[in-house]
N, CA, C and O atoms as a Maestro MAE file, in Angstrom:
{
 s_m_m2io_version
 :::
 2.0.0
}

f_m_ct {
 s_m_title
 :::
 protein
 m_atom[324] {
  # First column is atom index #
  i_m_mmod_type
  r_m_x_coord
  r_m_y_coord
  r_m_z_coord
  i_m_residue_number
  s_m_chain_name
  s_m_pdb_residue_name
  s_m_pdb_atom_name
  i_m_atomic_number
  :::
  1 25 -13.262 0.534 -7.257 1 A "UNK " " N  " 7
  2 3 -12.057 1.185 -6.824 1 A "UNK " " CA " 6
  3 2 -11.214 0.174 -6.062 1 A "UNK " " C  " 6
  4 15 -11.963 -0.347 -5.236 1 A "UNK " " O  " 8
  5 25 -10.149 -0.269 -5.983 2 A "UNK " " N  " 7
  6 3 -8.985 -0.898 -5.723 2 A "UNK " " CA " 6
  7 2 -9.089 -0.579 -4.506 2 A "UNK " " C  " 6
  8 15 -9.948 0.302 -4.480 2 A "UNK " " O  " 8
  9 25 -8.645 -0.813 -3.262 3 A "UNK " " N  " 7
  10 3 -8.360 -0.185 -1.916 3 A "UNK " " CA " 6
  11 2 -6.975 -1.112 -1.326 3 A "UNK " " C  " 6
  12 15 -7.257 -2.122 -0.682 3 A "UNK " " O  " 8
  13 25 -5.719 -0.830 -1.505 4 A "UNK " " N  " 7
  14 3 -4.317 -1.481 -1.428 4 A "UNK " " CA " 6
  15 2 -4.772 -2.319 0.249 4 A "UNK " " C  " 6
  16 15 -5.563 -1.829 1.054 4 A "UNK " " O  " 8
  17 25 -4.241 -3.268 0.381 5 A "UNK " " N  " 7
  18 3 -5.230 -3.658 1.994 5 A "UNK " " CA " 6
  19 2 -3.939 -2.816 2.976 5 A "UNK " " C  " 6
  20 15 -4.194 -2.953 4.173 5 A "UNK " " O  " 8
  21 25 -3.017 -2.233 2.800 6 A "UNK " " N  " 7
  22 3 -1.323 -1.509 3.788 6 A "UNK " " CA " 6
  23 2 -2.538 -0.213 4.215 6 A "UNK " " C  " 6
  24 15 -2.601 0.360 5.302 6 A "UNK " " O  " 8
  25 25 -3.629 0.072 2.746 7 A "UNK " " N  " 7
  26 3 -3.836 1.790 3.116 7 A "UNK " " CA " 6
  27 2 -5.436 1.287 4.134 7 A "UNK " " C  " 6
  28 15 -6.027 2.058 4.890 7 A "UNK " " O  " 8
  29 25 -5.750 0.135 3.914 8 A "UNK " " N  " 7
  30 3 -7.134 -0.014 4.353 8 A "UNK " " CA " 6
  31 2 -7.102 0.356 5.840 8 A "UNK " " C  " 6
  32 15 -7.875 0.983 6.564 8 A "UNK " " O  " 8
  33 25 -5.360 -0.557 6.127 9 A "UNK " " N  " 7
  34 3 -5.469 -0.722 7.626 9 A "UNK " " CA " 6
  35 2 -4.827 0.888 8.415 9 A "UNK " " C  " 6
  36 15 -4.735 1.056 9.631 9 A "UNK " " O  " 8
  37 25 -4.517 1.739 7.531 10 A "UNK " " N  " 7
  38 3 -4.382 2.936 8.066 10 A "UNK " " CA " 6
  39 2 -5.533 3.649 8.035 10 A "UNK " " C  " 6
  40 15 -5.487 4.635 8.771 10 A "UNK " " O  " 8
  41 25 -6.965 3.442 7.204 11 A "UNK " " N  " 7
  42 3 -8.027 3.958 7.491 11 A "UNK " " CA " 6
  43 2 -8.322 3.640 8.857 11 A "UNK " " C  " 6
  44 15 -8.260 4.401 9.823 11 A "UNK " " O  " 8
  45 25 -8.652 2.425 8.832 12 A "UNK " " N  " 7
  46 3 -9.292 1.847 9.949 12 A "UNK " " CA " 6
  47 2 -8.603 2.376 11.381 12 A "UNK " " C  " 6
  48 15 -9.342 2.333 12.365 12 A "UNK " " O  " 8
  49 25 -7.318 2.842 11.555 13 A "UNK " " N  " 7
  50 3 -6.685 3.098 12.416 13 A "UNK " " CA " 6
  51 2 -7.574 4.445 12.890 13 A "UNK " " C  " 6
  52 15 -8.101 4.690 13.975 13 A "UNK " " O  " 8
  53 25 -7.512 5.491 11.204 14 A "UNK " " N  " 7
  54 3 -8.080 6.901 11.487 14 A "UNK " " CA " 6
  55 2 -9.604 6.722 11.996 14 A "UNK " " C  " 6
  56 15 -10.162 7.640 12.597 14 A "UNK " " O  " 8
  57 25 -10.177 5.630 11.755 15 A "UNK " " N  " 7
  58 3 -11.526 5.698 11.447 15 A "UNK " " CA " 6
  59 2 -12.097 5.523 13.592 15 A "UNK " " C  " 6
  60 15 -13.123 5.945 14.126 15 A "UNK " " O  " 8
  61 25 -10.947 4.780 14.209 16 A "UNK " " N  " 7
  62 3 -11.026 4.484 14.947 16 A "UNK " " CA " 6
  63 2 -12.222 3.420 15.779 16 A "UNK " " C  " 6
  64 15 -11.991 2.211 15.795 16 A "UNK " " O  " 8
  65 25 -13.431 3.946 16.420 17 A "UNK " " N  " 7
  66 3 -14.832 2.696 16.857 17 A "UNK " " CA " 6
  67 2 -15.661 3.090 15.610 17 A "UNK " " C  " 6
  68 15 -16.760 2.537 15.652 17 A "UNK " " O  " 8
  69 25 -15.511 3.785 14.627 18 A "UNK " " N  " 7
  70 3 -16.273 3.257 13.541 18 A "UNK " " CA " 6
  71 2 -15.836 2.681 12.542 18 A "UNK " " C  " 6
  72 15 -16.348 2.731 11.424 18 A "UNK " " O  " 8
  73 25 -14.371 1.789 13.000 19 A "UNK " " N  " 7
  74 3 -13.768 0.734 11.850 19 A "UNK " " CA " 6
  75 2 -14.676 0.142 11.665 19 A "UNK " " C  " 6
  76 15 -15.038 -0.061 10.506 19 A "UNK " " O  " 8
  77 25 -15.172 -0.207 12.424 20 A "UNK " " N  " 7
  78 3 -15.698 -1.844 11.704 20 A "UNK " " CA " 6
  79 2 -17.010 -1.640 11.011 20 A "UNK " " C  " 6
  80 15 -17.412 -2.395 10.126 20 A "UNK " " O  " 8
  81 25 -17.696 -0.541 11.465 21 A "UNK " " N  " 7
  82 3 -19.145 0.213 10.339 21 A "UNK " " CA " 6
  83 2 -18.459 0.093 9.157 21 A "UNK " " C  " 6
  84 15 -18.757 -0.650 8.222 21 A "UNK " " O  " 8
  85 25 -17.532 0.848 9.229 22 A "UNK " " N  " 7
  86 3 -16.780 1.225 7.572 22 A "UNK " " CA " 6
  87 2 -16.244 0.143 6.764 22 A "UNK " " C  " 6
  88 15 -16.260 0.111 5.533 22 A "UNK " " O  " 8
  89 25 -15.742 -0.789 7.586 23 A "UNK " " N  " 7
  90 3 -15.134 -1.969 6.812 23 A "UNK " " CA " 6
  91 2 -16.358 -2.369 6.457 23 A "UNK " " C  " 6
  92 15 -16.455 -2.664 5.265 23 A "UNK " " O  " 8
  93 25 -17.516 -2.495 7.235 24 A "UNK " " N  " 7
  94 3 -18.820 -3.488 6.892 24 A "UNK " " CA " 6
  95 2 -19.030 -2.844 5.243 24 A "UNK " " C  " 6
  96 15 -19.183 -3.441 4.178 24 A "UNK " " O  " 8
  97 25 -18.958 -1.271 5.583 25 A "UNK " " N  " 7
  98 3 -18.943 -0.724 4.290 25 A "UNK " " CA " 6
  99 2 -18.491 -1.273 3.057 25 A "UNK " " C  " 6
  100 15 -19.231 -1.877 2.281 25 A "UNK " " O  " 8
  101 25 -17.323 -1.073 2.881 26 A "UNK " " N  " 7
  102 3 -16.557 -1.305 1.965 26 A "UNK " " CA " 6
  103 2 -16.566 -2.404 1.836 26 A "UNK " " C  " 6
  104 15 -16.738 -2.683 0.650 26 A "UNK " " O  " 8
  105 25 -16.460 -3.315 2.504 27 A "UNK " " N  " 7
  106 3 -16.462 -5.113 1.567 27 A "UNK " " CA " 6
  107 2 -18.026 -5.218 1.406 27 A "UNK " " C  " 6
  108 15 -18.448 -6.209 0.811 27 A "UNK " " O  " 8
  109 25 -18.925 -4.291 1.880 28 A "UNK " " N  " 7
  110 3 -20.201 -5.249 1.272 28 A "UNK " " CA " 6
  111 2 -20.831 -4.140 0.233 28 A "UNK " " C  " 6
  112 15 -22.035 -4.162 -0.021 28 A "UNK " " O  " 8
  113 25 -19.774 -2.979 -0.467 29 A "UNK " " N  " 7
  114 3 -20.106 -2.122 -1.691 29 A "UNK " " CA " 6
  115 2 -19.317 -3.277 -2.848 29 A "UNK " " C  " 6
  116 15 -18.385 -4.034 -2.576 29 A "UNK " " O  " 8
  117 25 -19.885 -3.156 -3.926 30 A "UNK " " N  " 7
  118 3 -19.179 -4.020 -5.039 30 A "UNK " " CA " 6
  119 2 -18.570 -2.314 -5.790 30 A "UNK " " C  " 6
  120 15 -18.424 -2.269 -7.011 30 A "UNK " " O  " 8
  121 25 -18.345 -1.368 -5.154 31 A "UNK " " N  " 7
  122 3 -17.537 0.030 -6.140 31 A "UNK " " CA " 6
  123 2 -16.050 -0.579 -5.462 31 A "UNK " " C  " 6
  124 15 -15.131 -0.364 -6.253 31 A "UNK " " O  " 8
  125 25 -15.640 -1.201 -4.347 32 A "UNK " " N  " 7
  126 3 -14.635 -1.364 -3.458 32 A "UNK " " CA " 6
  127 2 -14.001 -2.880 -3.514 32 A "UNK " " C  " 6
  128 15 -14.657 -3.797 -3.022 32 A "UNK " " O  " 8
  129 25 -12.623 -3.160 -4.163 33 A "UNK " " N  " 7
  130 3 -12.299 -4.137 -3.874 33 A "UNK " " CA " 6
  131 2 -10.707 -4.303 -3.436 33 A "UNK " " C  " 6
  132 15 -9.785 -3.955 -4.174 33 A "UNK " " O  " 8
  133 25 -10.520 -4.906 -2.085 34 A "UNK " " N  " 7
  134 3 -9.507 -4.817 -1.467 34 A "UNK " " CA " 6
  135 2 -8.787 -5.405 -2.305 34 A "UNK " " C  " 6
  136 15 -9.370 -6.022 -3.196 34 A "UNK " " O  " 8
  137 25 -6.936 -5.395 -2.270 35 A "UNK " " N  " 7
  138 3 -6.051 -5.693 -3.006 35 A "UNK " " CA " 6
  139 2 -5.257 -6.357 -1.978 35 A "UNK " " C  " 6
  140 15 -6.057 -6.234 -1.050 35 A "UNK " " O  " 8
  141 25 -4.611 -6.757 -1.650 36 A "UNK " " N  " 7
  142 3 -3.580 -7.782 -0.442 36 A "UNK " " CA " 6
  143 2 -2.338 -7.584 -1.396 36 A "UNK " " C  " 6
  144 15 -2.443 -7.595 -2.623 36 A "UNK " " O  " 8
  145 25 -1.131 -7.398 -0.703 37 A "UNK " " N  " 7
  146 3 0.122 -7.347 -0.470 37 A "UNK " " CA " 6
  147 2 0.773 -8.985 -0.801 37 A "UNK " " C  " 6
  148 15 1.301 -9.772 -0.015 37 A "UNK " " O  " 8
  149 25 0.394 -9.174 -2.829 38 A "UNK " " N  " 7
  150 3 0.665 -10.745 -2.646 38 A "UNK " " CA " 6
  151 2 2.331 -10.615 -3.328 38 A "UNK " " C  " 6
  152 15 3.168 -9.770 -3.011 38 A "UNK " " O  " 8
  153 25 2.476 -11.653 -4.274 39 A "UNK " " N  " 7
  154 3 3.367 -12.293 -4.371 39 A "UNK " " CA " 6
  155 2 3.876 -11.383 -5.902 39 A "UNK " " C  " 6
  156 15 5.066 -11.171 -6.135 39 A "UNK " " O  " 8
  157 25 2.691 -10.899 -6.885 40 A "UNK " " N  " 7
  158 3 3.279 -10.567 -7.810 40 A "UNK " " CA " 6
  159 2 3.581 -9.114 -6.992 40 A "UNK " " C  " 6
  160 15 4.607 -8.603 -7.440 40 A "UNK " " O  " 8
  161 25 2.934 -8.277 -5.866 41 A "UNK " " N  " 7
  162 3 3.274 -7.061 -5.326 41 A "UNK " " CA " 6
  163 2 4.195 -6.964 -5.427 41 A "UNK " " C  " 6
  164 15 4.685 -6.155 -6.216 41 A "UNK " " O  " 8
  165 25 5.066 -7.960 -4.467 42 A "UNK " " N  " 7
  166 3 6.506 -8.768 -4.036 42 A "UNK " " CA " 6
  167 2 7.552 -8.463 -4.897 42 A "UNK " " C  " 6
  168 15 8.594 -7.824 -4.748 42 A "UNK " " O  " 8
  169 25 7.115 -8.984 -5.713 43 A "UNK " " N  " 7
  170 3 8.076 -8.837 -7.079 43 A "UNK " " CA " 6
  171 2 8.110 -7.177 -7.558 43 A "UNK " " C  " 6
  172 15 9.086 -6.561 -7.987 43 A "UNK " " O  " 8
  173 25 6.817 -6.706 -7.354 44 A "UNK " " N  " 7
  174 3 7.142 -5.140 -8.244 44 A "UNK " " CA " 6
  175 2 8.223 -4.141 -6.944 44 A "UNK " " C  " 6
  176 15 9.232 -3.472 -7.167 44 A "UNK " " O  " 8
  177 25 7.390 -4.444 -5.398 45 A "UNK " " N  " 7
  178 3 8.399 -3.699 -4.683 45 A "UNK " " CA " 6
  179 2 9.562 -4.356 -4.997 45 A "UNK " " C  " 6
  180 15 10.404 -3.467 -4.863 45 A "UNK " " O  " 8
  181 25 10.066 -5.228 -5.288 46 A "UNK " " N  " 7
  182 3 11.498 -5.569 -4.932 46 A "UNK " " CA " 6
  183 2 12.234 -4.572 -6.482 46 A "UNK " " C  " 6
  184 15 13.240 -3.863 -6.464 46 A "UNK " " O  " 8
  185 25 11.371 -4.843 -7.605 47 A "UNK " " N  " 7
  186 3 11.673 -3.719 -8.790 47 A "UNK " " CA " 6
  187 2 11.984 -2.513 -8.155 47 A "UNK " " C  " 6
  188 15 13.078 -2.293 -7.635 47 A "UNK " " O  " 8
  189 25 10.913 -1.613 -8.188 48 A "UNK " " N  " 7
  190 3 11.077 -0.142 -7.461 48 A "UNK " " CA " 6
  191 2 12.306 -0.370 -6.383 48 A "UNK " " C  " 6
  192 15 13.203 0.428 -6.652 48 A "UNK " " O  " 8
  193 25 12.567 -1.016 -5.499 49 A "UNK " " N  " 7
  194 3 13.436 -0.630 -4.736 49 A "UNK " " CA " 6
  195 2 14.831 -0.858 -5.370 49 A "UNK " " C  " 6
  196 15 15.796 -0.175 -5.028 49 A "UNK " " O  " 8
  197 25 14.900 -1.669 -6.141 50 A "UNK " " N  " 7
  198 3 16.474 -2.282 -7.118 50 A "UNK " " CA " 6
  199 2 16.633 -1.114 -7.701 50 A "UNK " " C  " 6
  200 15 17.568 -0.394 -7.349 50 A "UNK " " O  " 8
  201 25 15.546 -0.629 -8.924 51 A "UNK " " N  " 7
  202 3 15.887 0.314 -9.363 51 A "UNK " " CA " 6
  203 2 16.216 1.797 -8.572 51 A "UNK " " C  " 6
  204 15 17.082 2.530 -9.049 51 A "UNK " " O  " 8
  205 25 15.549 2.155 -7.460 52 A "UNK " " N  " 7
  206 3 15.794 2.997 -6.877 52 A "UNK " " CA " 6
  207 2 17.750 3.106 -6.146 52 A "UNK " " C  " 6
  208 15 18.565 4.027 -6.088 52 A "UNK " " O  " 8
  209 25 17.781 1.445 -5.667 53 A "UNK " " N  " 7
  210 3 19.177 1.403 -5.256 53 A "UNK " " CA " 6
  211 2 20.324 1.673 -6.411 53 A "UNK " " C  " 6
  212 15 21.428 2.209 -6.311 53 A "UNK " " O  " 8
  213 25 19.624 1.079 -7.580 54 A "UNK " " N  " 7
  214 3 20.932 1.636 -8.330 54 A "UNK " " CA " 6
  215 2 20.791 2.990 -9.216 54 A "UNK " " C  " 6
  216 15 21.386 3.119 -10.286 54 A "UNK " " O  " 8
  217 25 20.172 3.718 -8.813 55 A "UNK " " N  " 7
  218 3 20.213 5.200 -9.297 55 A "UNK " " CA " 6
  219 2 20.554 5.712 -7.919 55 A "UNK " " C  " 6
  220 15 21.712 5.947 -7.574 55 A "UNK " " O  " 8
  221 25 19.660 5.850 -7.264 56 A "UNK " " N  " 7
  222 3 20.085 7.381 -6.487 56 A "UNK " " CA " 6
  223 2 19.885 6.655 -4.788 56 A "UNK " " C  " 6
  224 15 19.601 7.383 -3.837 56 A "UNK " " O  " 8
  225 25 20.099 5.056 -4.626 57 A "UNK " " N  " 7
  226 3 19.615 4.805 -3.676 57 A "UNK " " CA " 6
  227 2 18.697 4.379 -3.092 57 A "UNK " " C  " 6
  228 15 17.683 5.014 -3.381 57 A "UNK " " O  " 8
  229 25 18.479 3.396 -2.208 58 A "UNK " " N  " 7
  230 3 16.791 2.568 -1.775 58 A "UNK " " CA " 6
  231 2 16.245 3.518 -1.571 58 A "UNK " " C  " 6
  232 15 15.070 3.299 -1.864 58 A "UNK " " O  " 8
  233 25 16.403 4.896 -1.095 59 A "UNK " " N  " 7
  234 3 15.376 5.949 -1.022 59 A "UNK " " CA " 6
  235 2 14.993 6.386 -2.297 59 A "UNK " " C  " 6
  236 15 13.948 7.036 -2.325 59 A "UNK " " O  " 8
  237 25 15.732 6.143 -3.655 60 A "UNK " " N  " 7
  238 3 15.334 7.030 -4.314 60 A "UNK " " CA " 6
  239 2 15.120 8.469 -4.494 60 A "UNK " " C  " 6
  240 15 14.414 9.004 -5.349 60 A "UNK " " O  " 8
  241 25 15.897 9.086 -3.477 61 A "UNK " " N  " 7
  242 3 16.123 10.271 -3.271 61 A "UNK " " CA " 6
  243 2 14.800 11.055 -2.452 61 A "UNK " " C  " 6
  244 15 14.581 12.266 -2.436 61 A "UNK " " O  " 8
  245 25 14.356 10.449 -2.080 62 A "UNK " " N  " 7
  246 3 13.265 10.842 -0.883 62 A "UNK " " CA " 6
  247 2 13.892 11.220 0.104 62 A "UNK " " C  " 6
  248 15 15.097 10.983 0.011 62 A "UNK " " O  " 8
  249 25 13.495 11.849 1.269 63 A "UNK " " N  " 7
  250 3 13.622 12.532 2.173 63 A "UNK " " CA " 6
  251 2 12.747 12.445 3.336 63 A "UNK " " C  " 6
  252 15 12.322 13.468 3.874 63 A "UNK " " O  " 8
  253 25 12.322 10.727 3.947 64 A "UNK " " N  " 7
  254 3 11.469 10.235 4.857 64 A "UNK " " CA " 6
  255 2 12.353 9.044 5.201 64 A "UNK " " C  " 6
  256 15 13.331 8.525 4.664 64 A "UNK " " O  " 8
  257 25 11.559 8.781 6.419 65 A "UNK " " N  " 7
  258 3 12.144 7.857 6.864 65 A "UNK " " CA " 6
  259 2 11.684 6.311 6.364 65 A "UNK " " C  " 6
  260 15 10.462 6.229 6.238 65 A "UNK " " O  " 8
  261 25 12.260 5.337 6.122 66 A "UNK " " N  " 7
  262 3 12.961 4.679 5.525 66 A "UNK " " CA " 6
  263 2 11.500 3.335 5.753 66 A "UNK " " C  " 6
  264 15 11.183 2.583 4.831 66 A "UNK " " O  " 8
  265 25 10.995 3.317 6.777 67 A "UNK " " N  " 7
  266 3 9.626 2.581 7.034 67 A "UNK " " CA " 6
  267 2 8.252 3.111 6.122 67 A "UNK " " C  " 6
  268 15 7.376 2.442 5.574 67 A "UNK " " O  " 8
  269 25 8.422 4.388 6.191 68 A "UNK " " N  " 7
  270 3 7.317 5.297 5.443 68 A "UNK " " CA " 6
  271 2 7.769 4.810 3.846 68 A "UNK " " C  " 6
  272 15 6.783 4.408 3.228 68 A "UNK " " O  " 8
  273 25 8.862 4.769 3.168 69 A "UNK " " N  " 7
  274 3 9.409 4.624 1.876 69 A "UNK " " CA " 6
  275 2 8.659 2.784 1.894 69 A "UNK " " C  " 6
  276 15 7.742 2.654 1.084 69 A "UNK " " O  " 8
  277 25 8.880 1.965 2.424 70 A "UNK " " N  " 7
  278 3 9.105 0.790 1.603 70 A "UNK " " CA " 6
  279 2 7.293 0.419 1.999 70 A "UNK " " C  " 6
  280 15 6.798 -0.583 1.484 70 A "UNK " " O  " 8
  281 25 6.269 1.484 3.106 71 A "UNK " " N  " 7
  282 3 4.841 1.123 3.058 71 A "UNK " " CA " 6
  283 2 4.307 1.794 1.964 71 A "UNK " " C  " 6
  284 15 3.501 1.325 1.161 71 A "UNK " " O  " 8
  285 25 4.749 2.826 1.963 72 A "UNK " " N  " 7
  286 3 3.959 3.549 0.114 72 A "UNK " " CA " 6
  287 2 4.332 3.038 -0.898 72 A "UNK " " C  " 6
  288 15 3.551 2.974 -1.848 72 A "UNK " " O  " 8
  289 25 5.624 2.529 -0.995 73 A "UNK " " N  " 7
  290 3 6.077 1.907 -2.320 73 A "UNK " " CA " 6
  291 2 5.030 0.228 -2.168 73 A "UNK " " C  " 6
  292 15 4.552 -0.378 -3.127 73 A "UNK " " O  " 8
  293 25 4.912 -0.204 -0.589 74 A "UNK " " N  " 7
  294 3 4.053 -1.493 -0.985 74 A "UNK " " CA " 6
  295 2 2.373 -1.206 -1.788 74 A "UNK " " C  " 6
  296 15 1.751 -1.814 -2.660 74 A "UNK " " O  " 8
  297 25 2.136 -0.155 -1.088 75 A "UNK " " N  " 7
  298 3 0.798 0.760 -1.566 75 A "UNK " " CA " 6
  299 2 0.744 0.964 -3.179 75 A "UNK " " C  " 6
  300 15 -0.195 0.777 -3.953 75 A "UNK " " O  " 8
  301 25 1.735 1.298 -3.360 76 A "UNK " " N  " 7
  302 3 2.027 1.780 -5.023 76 A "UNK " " CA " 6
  303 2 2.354 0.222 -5.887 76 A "UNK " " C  " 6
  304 15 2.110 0.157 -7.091 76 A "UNK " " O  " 8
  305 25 2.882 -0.900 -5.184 77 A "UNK " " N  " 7
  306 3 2.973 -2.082 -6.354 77 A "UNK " " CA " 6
  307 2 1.778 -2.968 -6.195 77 A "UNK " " C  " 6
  308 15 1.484 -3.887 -6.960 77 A "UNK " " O  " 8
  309 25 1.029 -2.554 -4.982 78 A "UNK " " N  " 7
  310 3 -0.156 -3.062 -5.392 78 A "UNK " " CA " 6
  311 2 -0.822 -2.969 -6.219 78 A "UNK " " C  " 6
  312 15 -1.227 -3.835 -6.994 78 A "UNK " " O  " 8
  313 25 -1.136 -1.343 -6.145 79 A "UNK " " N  " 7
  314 3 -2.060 -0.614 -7.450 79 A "UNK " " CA " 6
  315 2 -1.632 -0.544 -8.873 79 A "UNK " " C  " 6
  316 15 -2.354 -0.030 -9.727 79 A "UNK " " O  " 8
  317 25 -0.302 -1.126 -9.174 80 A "UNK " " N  " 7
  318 3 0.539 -1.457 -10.470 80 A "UNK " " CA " 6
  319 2 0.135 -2.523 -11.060 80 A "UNK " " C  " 6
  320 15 0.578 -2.742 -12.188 80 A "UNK " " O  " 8
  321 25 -0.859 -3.516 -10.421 81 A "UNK " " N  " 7
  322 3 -1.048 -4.561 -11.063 81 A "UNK " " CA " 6
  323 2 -2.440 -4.585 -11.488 81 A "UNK " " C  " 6
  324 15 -2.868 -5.533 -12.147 81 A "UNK " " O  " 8
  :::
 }
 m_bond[323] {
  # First column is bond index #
  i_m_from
  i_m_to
  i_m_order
  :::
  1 1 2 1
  2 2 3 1
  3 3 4 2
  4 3 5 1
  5 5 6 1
  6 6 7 1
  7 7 8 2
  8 7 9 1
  9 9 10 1
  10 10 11 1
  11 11 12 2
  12 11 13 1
  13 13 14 1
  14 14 15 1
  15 15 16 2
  16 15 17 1
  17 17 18 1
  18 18 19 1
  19 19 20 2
  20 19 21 1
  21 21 22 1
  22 22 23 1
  23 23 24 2
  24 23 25 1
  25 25 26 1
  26 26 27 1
  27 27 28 2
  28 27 29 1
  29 29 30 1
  30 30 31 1
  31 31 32 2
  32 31 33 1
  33 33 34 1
  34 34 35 1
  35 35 36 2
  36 35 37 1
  37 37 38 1
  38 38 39 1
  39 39 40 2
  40 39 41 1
  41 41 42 1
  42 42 43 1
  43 43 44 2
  44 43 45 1
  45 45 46 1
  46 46 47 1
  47 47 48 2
  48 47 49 1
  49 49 50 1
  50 50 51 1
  51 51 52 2
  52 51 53 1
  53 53 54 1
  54 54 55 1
  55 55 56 2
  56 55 57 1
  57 57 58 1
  58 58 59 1
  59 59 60 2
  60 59 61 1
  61 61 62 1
  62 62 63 1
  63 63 64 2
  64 63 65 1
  65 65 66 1
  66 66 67 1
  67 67 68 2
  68 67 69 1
  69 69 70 1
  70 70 71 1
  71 71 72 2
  72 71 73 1
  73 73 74 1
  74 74 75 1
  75 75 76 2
  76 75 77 1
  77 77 78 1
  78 78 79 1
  79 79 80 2
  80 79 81 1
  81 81 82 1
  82 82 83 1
  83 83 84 2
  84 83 85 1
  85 85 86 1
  86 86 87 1
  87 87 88 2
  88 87 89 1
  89 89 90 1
  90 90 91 1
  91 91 92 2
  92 91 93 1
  93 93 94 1
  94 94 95 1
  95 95 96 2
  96 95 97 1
  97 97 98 1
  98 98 99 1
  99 99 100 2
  100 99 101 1
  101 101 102 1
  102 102 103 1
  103 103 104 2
  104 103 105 1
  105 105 106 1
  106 106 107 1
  107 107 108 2
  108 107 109 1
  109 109 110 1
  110 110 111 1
  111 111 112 2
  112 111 113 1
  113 113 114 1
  114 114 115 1
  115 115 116 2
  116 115 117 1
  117 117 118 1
  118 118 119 1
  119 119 120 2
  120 119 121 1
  121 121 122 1
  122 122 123 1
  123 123 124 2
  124 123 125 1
  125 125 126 1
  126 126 127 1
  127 127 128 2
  128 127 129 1
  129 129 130 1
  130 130 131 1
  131 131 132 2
  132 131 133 1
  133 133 134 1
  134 134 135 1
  135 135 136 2
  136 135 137 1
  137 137 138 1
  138 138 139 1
  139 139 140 2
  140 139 141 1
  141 141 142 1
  142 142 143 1
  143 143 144 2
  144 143 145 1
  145 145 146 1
  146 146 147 1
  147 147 148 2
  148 147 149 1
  149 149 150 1
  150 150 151 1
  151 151 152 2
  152 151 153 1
  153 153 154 1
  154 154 155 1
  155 155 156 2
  156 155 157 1
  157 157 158 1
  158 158 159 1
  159 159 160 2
  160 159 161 1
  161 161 162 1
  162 162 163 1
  163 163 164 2
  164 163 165 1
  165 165 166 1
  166 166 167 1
  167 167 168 2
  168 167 169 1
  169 169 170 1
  170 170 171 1
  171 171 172 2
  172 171 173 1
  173 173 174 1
  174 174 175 1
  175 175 176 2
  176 175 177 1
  177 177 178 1
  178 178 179 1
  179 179 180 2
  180 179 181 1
  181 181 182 1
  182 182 183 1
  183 183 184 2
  184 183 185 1
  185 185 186 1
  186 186 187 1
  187 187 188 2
  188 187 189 1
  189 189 190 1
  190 190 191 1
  191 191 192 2
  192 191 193 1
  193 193 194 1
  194 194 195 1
  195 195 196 2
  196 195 197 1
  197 197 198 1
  198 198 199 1
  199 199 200 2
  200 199 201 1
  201 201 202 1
  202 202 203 1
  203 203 204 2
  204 203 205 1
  205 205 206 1
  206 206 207 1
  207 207 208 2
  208 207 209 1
  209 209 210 1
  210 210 211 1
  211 211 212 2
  212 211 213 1
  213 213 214 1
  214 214 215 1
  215 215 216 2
  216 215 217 1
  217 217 218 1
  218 218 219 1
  219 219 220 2
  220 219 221 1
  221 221 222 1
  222 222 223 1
  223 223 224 2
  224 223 225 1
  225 225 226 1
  226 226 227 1
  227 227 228 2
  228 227 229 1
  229 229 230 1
  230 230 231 1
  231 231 232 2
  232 231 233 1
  233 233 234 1
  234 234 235 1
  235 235 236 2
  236 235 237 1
  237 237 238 1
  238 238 239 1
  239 239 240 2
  240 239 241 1
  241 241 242 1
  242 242 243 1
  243 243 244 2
  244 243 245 1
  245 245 246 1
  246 246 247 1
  247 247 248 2
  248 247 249 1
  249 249 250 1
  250 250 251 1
  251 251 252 2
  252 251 253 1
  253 253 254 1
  254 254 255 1
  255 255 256 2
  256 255 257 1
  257 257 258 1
  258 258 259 1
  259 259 260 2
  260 259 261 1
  261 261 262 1
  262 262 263 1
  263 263 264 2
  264 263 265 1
  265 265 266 1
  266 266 267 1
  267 267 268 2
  268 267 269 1
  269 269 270 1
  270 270 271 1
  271 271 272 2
  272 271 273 1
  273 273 274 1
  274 274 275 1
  275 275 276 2
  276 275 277 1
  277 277 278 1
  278 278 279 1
  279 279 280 2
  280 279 281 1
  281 281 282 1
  282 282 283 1
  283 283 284 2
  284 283 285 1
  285 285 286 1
  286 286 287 1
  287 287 288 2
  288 287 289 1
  289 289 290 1
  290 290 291 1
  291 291 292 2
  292 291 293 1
  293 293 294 1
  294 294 295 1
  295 295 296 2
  296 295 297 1
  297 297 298 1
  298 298 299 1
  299 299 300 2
  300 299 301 1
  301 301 302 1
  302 302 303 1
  303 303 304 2
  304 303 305 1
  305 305 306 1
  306 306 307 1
  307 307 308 2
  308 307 309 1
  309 309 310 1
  310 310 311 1
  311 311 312 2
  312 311 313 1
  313 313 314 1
  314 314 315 1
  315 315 316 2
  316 315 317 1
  317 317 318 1
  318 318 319 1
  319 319 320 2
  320 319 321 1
  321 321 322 1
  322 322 323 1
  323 323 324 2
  :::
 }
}
């Protein structure tokens, strides 16, 4: 399973003094492999957001605030590749 590393570090936030059990978890399961926020990501958010600006807007017609839009969309061009 993919784990985007934007959503890892919001586990770890929820997970709170048992981050680091859980991380031990997950990097030492081979079902779990982190994804990092690289360069081809880069390129797909900057897609999604172009296309979003020239239809209906960098929101894309969402209805959140504007920090929440461009961390899920990094979440989402991770898992695109």
């Amino acid at each position: 399973m993919l784990v985007p590393t934007p959503a890892l570090s919001e586990l770890l936030i929820l997970a709170g003094a048992a981050g680091p059990e859980l991380l031990g978890q997950i990097t030492g399961s081979h079902r779990f492999e982190s994804a990092a926020f690289d360069i081809k990501a880069s390129i797909e958010l900057a897609a999604m957001t172009r296309e979003a600006m020239d239809s209906d807007g960098q929101r894309g017609g969402v209805e959140a605030p504007w920090a929440k839009i461009k961390f899920d969309r990094q979440i989402i061009a991770i898992g695109d590749l």
